[in-house]
N, C-alpha and C positions, 0 to 999 in steps of 0.2 A: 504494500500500500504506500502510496507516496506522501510524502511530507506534506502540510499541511500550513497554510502562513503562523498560525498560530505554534509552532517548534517553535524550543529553545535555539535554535541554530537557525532560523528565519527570524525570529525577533532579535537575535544579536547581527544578524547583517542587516536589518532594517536597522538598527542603533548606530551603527558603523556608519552606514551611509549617508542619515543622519546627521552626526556627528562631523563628515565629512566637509555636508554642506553648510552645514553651521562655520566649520571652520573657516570653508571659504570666503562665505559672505561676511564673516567679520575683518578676513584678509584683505577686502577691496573696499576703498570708503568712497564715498560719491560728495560731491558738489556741483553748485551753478557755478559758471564762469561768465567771463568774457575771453576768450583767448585772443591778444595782438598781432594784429599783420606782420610780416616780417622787415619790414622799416620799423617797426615799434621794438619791436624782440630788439634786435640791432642795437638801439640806443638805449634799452634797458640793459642789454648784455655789456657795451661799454661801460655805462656807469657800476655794474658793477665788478668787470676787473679793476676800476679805479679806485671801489672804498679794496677790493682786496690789495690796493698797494699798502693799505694802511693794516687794515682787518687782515693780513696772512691766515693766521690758522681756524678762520670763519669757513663754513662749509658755504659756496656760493650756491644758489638756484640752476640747475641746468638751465640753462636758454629753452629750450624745448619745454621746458617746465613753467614758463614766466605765465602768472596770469592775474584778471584782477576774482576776486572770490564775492559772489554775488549772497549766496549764501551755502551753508555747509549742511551737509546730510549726516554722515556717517555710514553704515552699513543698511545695504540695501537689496534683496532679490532683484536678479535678475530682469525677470520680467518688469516688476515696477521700475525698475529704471530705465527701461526701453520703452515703457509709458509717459513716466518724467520728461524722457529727452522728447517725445512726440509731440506733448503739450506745449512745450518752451518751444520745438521750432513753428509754432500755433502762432504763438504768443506776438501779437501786433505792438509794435515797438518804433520811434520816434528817434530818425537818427540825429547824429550829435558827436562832440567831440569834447573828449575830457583832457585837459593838459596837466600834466607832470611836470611840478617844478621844483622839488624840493625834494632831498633826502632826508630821513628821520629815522629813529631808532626807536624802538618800546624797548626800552630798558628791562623791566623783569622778565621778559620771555627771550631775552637777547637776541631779537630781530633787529634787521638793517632794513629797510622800506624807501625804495619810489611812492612817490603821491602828489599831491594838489589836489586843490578845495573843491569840491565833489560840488557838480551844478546841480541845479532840481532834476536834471533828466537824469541822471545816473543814481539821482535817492528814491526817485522813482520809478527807474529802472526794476534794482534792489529790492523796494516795496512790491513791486507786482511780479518778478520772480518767488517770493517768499508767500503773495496771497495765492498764488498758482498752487504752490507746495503746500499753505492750508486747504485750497477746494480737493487736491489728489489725496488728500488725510496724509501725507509724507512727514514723519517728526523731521526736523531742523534745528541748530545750533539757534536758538533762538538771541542770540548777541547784539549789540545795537552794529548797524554795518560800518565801518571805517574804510575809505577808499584806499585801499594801499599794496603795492604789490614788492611780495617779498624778496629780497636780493639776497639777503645776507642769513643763515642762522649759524648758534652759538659766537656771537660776539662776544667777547671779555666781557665779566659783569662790571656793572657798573659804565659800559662804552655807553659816551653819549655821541649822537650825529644832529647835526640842524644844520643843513644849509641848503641853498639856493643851487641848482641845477639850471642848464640849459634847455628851456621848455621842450616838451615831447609832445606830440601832437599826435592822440590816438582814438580814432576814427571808433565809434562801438559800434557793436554789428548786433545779431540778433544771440541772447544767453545759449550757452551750449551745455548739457548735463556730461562733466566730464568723472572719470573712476580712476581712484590712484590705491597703485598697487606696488607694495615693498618687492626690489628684485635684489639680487646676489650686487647691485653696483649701484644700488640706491632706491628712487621712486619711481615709478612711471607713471604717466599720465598719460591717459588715454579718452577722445571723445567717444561718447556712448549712442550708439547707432538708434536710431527712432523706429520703433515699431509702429507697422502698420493700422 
């Protein structure tokens, strides 16, 4: 007679497998973005080989990496997040342009940051990416949003930065649901393809 789903040996590879996908979904964490055209990347990537003349032993952003974070998810199925990314490229959006003039530092988490003064369209940008992910039921890093994109992390404690940069001029496009996932030579970032 053949096994049955109810076995001790069917219910521990049902646990397994399980346990598998738990694992993975906790492995890959999801956010909104903007990601930068490659003239923007550029001159984020310059600026920051230039705090690393200063910040040596800071780990820099891969370029590939550079984005601004609209808002954060965390761990996410599959499928909802190829719902997520469907909705955002839905999502009717007012273009515009945000300038970066300034570098800065958040001291306790010892990040280095690109930024400037966030217009209404990029706060409300931010807002209506975040109401999207309240109507999908999606939990979020519920945070107040800060415009700023990261260059620099493990700065020396206590580094402080403030200064003026040579404005960046960078064009927003429509939010993309991107998935970042830890590999053997750091992070990956990857956008999340939209289900039909």
């Amino acid at each position: 007679m053949r096994a049955t789903v109810g076995t001790p040996a069917e219910r521990l590879r049902c646990m397994v497998r399980t346990l598998i996908a738990q694992n993975d979904m906790a492995a890959v964490r999801y956010f909104v973005a903007q990601m930068p055209p490659p003239q923007v990347v550029q001159q984020l990537a310059d600026a920051t080989r230039d705090l690393r003349v200063e910040f040596s032993q800071a780990r820099a952003t891969a370029s590939e990496n550079l984005h601004l974070t609209l808002a954060f998810i965390g761990a996410l199925n599959s499928s909802r997040a190829a719902d997520v990314a469907r909705n955002l490229q839905a999502l009717e959006t007012t273009p515009f342009t945000w300038a970066l003039d300034r570098l800065g530092a958040f001291v306790p988490a010892r990040i280095a940051w690109a930024g400037g003064a966030a217009p209404a369209a990029l706060l409300e940008l931010a807002a209506q990416c975040r109401a999207l992910l309240d109507r999908l039921e999606v939990p979020y890093d519920r945070k107040s949003f800060i415009a700023h994109v990261t260059l620099l992390r493990d700065l020396p404690r206590r580094a402080s930065i403030e200064r003026a940069i040579e404005s960046i001029a960078w064009p927003m496009a429509t939010p993309v649901l991107m998935s970042s996932r830890a590999s053997g030579g750091g992070v990956r970032y990857e956008r999340v393809a939209a289900r039909s």
